[in-house]
N, C-alpha and C positions, 0 to 999 in steps of 0.2 A: 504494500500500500504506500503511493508515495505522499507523503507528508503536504509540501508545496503545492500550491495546485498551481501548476503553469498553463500558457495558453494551449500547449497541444493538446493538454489532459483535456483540458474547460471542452475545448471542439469536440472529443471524443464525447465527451459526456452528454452533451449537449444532441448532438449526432443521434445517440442511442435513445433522446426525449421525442425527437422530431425527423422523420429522414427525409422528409422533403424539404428543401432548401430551394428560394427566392434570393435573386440579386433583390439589392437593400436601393431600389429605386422609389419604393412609396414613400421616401423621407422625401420632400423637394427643398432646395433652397432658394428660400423667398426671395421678392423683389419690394413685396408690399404687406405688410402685417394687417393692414386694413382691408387687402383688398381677399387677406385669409378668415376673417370675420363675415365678410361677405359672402365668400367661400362657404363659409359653415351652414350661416345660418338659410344660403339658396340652397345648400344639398340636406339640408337637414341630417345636419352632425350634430351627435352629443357633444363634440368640443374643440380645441382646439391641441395640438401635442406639440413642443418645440423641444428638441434637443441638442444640448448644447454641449459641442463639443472644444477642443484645442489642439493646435502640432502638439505632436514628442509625448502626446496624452496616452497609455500604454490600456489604463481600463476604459479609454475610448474605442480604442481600436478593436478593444474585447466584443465591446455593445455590437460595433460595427460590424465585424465577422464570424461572431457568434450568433449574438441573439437575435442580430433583425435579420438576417438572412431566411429566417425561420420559415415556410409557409405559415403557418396555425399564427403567427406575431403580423405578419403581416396581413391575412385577412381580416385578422379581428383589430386590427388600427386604422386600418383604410376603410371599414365596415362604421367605425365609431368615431374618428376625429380626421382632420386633418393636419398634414403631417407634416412639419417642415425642419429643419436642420441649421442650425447657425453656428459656425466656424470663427469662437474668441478671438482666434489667431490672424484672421484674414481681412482685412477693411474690404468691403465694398461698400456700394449705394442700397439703399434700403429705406422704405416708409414706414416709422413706429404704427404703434396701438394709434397715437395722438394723429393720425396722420401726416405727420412731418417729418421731412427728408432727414434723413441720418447715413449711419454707419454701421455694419454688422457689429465691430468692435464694440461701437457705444453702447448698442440695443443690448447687446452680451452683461454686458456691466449693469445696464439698465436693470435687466431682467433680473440678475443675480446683485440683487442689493444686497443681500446679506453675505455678498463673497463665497458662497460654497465652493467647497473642490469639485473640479471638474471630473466626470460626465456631470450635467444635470437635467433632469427629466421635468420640464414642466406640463404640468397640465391647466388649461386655460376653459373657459365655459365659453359657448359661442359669441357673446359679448366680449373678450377679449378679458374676462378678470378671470385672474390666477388662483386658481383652487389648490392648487397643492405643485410641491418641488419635492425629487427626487436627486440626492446626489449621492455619486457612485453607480455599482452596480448591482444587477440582480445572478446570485448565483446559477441559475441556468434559464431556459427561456420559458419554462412556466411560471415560475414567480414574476415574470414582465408580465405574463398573461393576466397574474395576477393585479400586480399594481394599475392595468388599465382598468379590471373588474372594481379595483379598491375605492377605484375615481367613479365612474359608471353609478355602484352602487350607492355613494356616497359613503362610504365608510369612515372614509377620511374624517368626519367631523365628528367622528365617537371614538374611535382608535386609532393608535398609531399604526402605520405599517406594517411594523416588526408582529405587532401582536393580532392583526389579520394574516400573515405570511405565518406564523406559527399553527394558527386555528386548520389553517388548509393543511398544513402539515397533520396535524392532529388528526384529520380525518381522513385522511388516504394512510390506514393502517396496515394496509398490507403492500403499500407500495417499499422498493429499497432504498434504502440512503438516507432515513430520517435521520438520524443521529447527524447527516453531515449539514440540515440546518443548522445544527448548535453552533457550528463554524461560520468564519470569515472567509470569504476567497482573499485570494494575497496572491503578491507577482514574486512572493518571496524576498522584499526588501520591509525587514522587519525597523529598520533604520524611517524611513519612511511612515510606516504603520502607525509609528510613534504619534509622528502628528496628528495623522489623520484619527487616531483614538482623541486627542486636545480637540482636534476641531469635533470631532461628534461627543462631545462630551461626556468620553469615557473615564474611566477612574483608573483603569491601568490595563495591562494585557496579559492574557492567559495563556500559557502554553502547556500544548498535551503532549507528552512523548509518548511513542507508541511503537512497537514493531509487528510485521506480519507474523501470525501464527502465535500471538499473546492472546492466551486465551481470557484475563483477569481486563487487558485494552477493549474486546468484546465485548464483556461486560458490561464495563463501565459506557460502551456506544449503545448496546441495546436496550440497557434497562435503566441508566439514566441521562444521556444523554437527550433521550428519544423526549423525555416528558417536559410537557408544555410549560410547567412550574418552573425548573428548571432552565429551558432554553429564554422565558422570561427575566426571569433574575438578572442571568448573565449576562445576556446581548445587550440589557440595558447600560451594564456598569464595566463591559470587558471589549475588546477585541479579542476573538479567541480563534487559536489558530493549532492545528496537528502539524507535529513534526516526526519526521519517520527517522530512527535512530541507525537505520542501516541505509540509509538511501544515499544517492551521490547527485542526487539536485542541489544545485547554489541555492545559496540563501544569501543574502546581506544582513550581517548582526545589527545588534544593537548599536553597534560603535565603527558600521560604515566598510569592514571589513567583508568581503566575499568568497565562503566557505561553502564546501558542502552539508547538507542535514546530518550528515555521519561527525563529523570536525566537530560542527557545532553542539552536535549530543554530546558525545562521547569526552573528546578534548575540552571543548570550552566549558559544559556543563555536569563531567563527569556522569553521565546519566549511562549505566552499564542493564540495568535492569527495568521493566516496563509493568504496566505503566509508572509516568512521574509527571504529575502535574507543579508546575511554577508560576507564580506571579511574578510581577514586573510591574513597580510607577511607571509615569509618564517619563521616565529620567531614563528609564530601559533599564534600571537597577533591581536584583532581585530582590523580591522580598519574603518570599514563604515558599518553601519545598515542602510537597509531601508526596512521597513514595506507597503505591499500592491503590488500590480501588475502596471507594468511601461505602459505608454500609447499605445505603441506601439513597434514593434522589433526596431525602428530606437533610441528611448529613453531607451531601454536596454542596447545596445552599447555605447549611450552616461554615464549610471550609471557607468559603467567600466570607462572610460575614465574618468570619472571624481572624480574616487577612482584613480586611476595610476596615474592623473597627478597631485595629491594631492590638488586639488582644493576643497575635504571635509574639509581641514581643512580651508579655507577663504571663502566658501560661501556657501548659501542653497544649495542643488539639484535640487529645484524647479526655482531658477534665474540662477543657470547655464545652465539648460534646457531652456527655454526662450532666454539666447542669442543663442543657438546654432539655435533654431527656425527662430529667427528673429535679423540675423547676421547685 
């Protein structure tokens, strides 16, 4: 199991969701923002979709050649919205929302007032107001299927995404890979990650070691990774991400250096036996090791809670677990 999820695996994966594949032509890039309002509201679309892209943007390229290629993504956006594309990085001529002449760049900036990292997924209502932004991306192309459905249905204005993208998870029980919602995708530059945990306002990052044929790694994927309480908690407060302790994919550490998942288990983190889950501040600094599979999902969420509430540094794991047992 490789640890990293790099873009050949993503396609792979991806492939095996969807096997009909569309050139990514239903994205257009506009001339006139007004004149895609117009657009909308003559063909009777539910809304409007811009995505915003940038050069040298690596989980743009992903959106780009993974996910919208998709048939099943492309019929149900071209079905629902129209669709246009704007390139941060490129100045051309363009007509805002206001109707007045601009610049792809400005309208980019415009658009993402709050500066989000790039990709960002907006979604607009035929009128031209912003219902909801999406930055980053979706781990395979049925969760984009999802985030169109999130918008559609309105979900957006009771829950967050994270915890409709759980719910669907929750209910396709017999599909495979739940556990690997619990995860982040990464390009493998953990050095990176860092930030982008500060800008989503996470509290630190999780790292799972794991190697193929660990029976106690299974476990811990099947029976507590899987549960909704769980991937809740987490996603909120972690970037969390597997690392495979025999594998020879690059990674970039914490500290900008480029090694493999092997180097970086074994050598940098001494980690000889599986599983071993670690935390990490935003500083990329460890903070709490524990070796082995926790008894249950309800003592998963207590390990967290008891790395956040800094209670690693004044007592076991094992007697803080104990009181919370037997309060």
């Amino acid at each position: 199991m490789k640890s990293i999820v790099i873009a050949l695996m993503l396609t792979f994966y991806a492939s095996l969701l969807f096997a009909e594949q569309m050139p990514t032509t239903w994205l257009q890039n506009p001339s006139s923002l007004t004149q895609a309002i117009e657009n909308a509201q003559k063909e009777d679309k539910k809304g409007i979709f811009i995505f915003i892209t940038a050069e040298k943007c690596a989980l743009c390229n992903y959106m780009q050649t993974v996910i919208f290629p998709q048939a099943q993504i492309a019929n149900f956006y071209q079905q629902n919205f129209i669709n246009l594309q704007i390139n941060a990085s490129v100045t051309t001529s363009i007509i805002n929302f206001e109707n007045q002449a601009s610049t792809t760049t400005t309208v980019a900036k415009q658009l993402n007032s709050e500066g989000k990292a790039y990709p960002l997924a907006l979604f607009f209502n035929p009128q031209g107001t912003l219902l909801y932004s999406f930055s980053g991306i979706t781990q395979n192309p049925e969760e984009f299927l999802w985030l169109g459905e999130y918008i559609l249905q309105e979900h957006y204005q009771q829950q967050s995404f994270t915890d409709y993208k759980q719910a669907r998870y929750v209910n396709q029980p017999t599909k495979t890979g739940n556990s690997q919602a619990f995860f982040d995708v990464t390009f493998g530059d953990l050095q990176a990650e860092l930030q982008t945990a500060k800008e989503n306002g996470k509290q630190g990052i999780m790292l799972f070691f794991e190697m193929e044929g660990c029976p106690f790694c299974k476990r811990m994927r099947d029976t507590v990774f899987t549960q909704p309480d769980v991937q809740q908690f987490y996603k909120e407060r972690f970037l969390i991400f597997p690392i495979d302790i025999l594998g020879d994919v690059e990674l970039t550490d914490f500290e900008g250096n480029t090694i493999s998942s092997k180097v970086f288990s074994q050598t940098i983190n001494r980690v000889r036996s599986t599983p071993v889950i670690i935390f990490y501040n935003l500083a990329g600094e460890p903070l709490y090791r524990f070796t082995g599979m926790t008894e249950d999902a309800q003592s998963f969420i207590w390990l967290a809670e008891y790395v956040l509430s800094g209670e690693y540094q004044r007592q076991l794991f094992k007697t803080y677990q104990q009181a919370k047992r037997n309060p």
